[in-house]
LOLUMSE-193532 format. One record per residue (C-alpha): x, z, y negated. Coordinates in steps of 0.001 Angstrom, whole numbers, plus 500000, padded with zeros to 6 digits. Example, Ala and Ser with C-alpha at 12.3 -4.5 7.8 and 13.67 -1.06 7.14 Angstrom:
<pts>
512300507800504500513670507140501060
</pts>
This chain:
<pts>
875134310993226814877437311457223549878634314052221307879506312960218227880085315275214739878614318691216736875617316263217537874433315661221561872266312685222500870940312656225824868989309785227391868343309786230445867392312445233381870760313136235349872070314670232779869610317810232170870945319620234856874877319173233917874603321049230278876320323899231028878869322631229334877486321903226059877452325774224945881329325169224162880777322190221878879489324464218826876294321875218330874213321730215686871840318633216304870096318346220203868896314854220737866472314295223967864414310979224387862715309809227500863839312095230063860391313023231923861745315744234026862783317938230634862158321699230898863544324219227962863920327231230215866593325198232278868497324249229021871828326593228009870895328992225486872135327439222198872328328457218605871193324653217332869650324124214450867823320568215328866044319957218102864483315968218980862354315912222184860465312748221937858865310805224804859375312976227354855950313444228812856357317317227998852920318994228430854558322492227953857201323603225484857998326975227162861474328184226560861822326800223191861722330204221382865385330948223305866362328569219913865586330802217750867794329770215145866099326114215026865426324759211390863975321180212615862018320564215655860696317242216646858726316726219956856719313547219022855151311574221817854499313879224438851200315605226149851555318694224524848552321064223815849834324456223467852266325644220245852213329105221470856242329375222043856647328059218119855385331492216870858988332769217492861082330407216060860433332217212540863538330034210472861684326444211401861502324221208266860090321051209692857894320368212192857435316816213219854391316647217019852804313672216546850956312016219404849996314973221422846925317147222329847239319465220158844085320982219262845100324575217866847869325346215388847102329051214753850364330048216073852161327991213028850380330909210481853247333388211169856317330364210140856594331327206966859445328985206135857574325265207358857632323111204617857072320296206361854621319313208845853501315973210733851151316528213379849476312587213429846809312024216038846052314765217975842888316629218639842410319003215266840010320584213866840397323373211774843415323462209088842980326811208451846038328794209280848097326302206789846329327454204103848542329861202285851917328134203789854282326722201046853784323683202651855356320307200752854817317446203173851608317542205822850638315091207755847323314994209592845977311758209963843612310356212973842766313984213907839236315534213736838983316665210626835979317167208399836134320386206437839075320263203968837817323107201954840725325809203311843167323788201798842592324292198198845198326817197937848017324249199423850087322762196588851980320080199005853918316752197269852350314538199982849041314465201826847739312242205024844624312402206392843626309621206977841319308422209742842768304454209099846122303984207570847693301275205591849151299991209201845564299784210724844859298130207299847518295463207715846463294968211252842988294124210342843739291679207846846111289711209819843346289548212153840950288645209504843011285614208375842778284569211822838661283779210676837739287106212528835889288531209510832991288872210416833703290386214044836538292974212353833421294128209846831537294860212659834137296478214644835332298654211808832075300134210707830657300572214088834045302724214755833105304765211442829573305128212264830910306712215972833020309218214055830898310608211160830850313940212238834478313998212028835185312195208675836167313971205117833347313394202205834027316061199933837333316184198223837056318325195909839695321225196906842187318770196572841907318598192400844513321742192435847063319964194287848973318840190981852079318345192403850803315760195356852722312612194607851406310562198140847611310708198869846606308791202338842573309349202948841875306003204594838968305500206620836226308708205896833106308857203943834546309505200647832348308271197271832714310457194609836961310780193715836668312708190171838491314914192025841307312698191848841539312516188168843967315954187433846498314863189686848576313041187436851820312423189582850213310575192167852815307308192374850852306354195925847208306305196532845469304752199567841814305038200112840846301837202560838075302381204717835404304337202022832480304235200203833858304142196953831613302391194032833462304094190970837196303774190532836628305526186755838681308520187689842346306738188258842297305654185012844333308614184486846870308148187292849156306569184995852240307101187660850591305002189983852923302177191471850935301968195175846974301728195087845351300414198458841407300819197590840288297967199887836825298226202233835168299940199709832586298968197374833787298209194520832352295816191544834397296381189070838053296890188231838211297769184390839954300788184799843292299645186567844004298432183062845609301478181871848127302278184784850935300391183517853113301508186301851177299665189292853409297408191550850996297241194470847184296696194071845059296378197811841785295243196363840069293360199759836915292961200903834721294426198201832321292898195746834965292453192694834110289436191091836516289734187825840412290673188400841663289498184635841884292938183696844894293833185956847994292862183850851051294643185495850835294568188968853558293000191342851670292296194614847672291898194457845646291331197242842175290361196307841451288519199410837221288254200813835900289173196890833594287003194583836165287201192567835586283986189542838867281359189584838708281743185432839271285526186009842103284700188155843617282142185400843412284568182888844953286840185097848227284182185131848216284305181255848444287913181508850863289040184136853765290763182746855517291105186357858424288681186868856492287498190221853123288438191111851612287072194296847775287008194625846085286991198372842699284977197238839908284647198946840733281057200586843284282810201852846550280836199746849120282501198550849497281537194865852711282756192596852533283279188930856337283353187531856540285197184102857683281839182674854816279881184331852081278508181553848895278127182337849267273767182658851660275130185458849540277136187606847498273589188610847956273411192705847648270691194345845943269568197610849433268872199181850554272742198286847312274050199168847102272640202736851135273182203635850165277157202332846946277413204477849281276292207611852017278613206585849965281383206309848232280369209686851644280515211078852834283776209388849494285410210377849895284336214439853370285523214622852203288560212664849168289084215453851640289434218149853076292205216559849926294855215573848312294060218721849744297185220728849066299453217863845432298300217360844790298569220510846184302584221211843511303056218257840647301802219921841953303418223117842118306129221124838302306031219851837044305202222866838449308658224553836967310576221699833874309310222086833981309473226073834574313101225602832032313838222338829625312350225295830540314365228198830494317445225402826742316223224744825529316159228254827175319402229357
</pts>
């Protein structure tokens, strides 16, 4: 336990029930992680403004409302399926319950203050009570969301709803460049195919949202993205995991610096010409087979394409970036310096086969580290499905 600056940090369980104390320390921040046996009604009434009460295996939050004066509350990582007591606590700016149960949020309708929500995989469906909030930040990926029509009236500056994120994205590929393609394919769209009740295809109310500057809709059923094409301060787009054959409508995007369009399908690229801004392009595993017109771009993956190698030397006479590094389909890293020529970008077999083993050995320490987090998502889809079953046969 420490106080430090009007802050208290408690980790661990024997302390809950020695805070009487604490009422005399004038604290603004409360700080409560892992301590299982946590119940608000037993805390000292306290005129805090922040609130953390993450991994506690919390399944209630009764007795928050007594902190009525709270301004940030965050209770990721619990078992919590009731937001009932939040209704009170009418000053509340941000509200950060990811990984819970959550499956109702009607009680979030009277906070007219939030400006900020995350509420990352949990069990919704309907997003209407946010609807006329003045909302700025909302998070909502890996949820059950289909319908985003009651949103059209949200202006927010960033947007997730995503059903798989750039992380589940990264994960796959390091898997992938362990010669898993084929299996990860297989795996990914079965997964989609299990979920299409519960994925976004029309996106239409978001082409009001002009201020939206980060746009996550990984892993839904969205082809048609015209609606995309008003909302001219996007600087990050990610739309992995689609069905996306036209890219036409980002030609406008001209802010663009992060574009992740990979698993789509894709054949052509001409458009990404005109966003001179782009830093990061995600451009794997679709049917691209020229990349020459993409001339400012920092990082490109291109990896499991048809892409032509004269595209890709073209692409080296091109590149105004002062380093761009391509991800190929064989799976080499290649680097085109600004000052490189074309006679310089000639590899040979000795640099090829000490990058295939370097990337070999990148991508198996890499493995190690996604594996956890891969697998909570398919434990994850597998309980959703489990219980859309049990659902069917009742």
């Amino acid at each position: 336990m420490k106080v430090l600056h009007r802050i208290l940090s408690i980790h661990n369980d024997q302390f809950l029930n020695q805070l009487s104390f604490i009422s005399y320390f004038n604290l603004q921040t409360l700080d409560i992680k892992e301590c299982h046996h946590i119940s608000f009604n037993k805390l000292p009434k306290l005129d805090i403004k922040s609130l953390t009460a993450t991994n506690c295996k919390m399944s209630n939050i009764h007795g928050i409302e007594s902190f009525y004066k709270l301004q940030i509350l965050n209770i990721n990582n619990n078992q919590i399926n009731n937001l009932q007591p939040l209704a009170e606590l009418v000053d509340l700016i941000e509200l950060y319950a990811d990984n819970n149960c959550i499956c109702d949020i009607y009680q979030l309708k009277q906070l007219k203050k939030l400006q900020s929500i995350s509420l990352l995989n949990n069990k919704l469906t309907d997003t209407s009570p946010l609807s006329e909030m003045p909302l700025s930040l909302l998070y909502l990926s890996n949820n059950q969301i289909s319908d985003i029509s009651t949103m059209i009236k949200l202006n927010v500056q960033e947007l997730k709803i995503s059903r798989f994120d750039k992380e589940y994205n990264y994960a796959l590929n390091t898997i992938m460049m362990m010669g898993n393609i084929d299996d990860v394919n297989e795996g990914v769209n079965e997964i989609l195919a299990n979920y299409e009740d519960v994925l976004i295809s029309d996106i239409s109310p978001l082409h009001k949202m002009t201020n939206l500057t980060i746009l996550e809709l990984g892993g839904n059923n969205i082809r048609n993205i015209r609606a995309l094409s008003d909302l001219k301060n996007l600087t990050d787009l990610y739309l992995l995991f689609n069905i996306i054959d036209d890219i036409y409508p980002l030609k406008s995007l001209t802010k663009l610096r992060s574009l992740d369009l990979s698993f789509n399908r894709i054949t052509s690229v001409y458009p990404l010409q005109y966003l001179k801004t782009l830093d990061r392009l995600w451009l794997q595993n679709n049917y691209i087979i020229d990349i020459s017109q993409i001339k400012t771009v920092g990082f490109l993956d291109a990896s499991h394409n048809m892409i032509k190698h004269s595209s890709v030397y073209q692409l080296g006479e091109q590149i105004n970036a002062q380093s761009c590094k391509l991800l190929l389909r064989t799976k080499i890293d290649i680097i085109y310096s600004q000052t490189e020529s074309k006679s310089n970008l000639n590899i040979n077999q000795k640099r090829l086969k000490m990058n295939c083993c370097q990337t070999k050995q990148r991508a198996n320490s890499l493995l190690s580290q996604i594996t956890t987090s891969f697998i909570h998502f398919l434990q994850q889809t597998a309980f959703l499905l489990e219980r859309q079953n049990d659902e069917t046969n009742q």
